[in-house]
N, C-alpha and C positions, 0 to 999 in steps of 0.2 A: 735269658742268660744275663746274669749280671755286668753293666755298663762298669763300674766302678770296681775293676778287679784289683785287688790290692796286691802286691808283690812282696815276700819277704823281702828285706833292706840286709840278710845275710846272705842265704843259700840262694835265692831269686825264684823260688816256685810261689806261685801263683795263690792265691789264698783266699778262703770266704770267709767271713766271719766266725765260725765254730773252729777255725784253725788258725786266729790267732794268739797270740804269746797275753803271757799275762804280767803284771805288774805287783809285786810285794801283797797289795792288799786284794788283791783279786779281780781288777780292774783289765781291761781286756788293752791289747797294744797292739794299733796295728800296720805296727812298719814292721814287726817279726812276727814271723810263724811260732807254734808251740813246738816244734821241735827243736828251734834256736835260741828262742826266749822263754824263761819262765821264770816265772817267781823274782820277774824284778831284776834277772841276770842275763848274761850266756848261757847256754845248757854248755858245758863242755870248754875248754879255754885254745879253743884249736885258732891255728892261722889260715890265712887265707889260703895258703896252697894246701893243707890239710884239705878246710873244705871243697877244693876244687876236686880232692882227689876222691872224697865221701860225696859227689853230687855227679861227677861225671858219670858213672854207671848208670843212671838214671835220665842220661840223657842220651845214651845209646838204648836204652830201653824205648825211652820214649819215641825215638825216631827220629830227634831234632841232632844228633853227629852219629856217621857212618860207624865209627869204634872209640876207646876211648881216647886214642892218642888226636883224634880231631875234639873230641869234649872239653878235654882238658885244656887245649888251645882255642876255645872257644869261650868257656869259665874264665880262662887265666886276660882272656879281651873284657869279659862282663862284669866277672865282681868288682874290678877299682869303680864301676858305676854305681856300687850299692854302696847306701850313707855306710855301713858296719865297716868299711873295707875302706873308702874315701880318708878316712882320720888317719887310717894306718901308714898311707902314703902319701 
């Protein structure tokens, strides 16, 4: 298992290097995921509570909150820890 798991610095899922973001010239980034970063950008120009609200299903899926109204309060404690979210507040 890899020691050095990198974490998107948007959504917070967990990431290997075939699943990070890339950069304008094709160059890999890996404090975003490809689903958040690509091409040098945001995928998408959503807020932070947007993405709480596209990541929490996922973590009722996952097993890590009971439904989403504990995900969502659970996101809404963790993203100001990611650098994406840190600027905005």
């Amino acid at each position: 298992m890899e020691q050095n798991l990198k974490i998107c610095q948007s959504c917070g899922m967990p990431m290997q290097e075939e699943q990070y973001g890339t950069e304008k010239d094709g160059s890999k980034n890996d404090s975003y995921c490809c689903y958040c970063y690509k091409d040098g950008g945001f995928v998408g120009n959503s807020t932070m509570e947007e993405m709480v609200e596209f990541c929490a299903p996922f973590e009722v899926e996952g097993g890590r909150a009971k439904d989403l109204e504990e995900a969502k309060a659970q996101l809404m404690q963790y993203f100001p820890t990611l650098e994406r979210w840190k600027k905005k507040n």
